[in-house]
C-alpha positions in Angstrom: 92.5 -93.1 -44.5 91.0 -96.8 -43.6 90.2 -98.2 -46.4 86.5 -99.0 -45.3 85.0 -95.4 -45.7 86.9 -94.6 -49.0 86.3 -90.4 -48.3 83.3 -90.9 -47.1 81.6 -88.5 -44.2 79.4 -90.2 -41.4 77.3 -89.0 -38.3 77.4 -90.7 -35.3 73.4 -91.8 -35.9 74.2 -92.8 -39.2 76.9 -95.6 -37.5 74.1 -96.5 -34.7 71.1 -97.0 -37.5 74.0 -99.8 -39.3 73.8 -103.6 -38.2 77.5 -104.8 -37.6 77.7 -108.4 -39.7 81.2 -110.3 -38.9 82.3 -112.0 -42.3 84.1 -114.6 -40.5 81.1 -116.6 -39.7 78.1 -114.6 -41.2 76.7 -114.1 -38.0 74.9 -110.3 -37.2 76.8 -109.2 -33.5 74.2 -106.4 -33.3 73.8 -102.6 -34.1 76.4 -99.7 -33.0 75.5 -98.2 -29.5 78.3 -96.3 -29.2 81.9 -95.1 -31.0 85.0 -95.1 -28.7 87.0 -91.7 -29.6 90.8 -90.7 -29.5 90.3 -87.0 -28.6 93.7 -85.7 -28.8 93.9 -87.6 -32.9 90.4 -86.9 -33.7 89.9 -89.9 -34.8 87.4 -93.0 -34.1 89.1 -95.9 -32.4 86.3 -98.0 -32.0 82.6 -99.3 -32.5 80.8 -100.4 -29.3 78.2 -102.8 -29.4 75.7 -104.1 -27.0 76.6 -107.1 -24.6 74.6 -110.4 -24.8 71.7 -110.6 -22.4 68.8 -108.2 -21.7 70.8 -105.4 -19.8 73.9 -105.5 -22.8 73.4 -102.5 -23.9 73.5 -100.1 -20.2 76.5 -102.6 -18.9 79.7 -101.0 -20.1 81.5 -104.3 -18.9 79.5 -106.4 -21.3 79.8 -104.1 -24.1 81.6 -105.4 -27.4 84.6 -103.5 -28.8 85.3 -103.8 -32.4 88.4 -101.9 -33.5 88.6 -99.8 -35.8 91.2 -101.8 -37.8 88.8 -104.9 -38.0 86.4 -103.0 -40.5 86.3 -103.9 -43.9 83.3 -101.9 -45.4 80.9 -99.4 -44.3 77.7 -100.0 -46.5 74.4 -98.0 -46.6 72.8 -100.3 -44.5 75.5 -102.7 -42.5 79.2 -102.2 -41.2 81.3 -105.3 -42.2 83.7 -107.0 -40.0 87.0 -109.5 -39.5 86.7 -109.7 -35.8 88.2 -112.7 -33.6 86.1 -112.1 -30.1 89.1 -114.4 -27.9 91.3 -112.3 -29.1 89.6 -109.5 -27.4 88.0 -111.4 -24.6 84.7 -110.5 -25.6 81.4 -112.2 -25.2 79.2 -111.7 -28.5 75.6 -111.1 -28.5 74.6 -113.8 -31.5 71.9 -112.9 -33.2 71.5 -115.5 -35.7 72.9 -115.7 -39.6 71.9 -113.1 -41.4 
């Protein structure tokens, strides 16, 4: 089991209504639109996040994809991250220091 969720049980809605907070820089990359699912595992490979820009959120090509095996902590109100967006080739939505 991943470390970040020590037993714990989550909902889909429970992961969109957390803020994703990367503890590399401080800086809030936005809230959880969507989970990315291996079906066949049953398992959650990913959290999806909004693009940048006004339409990031209905453009799947913008979308931010955190892996699963970036997360450090899954709090009550925030999901905690080590992510490294060139490594991915993403594009984060900044949102300020939090």
């Amino acid at each position: 089991m991943h470390p970040a969720v020590n037993g714990i049980r989550l909902t889909f809605s429970d992961l969109t209504r957390k803020s994703v907070i990367n503890l590399r820089d401080g800086c809030m990359l936005g809230d959880v639109c969507d989970i990315e699912i291996d079906v066949p595992q049953g398992c959650v490979t990913a959290l999806i996040l909004p693009g940048p820009g006004i339409f990031g959120s209905v453009s799947a090509k913008n979308r931010v994809v955190i892996p699963w095996r970036d997360i450090e902590r899954i709090g009550d109100d925030v999901i905690l991250v080590k992510y490294f967006p060139r490594e991915n080739g993403d594009k984060l939505p900044r949102k300020g220091k939090e």
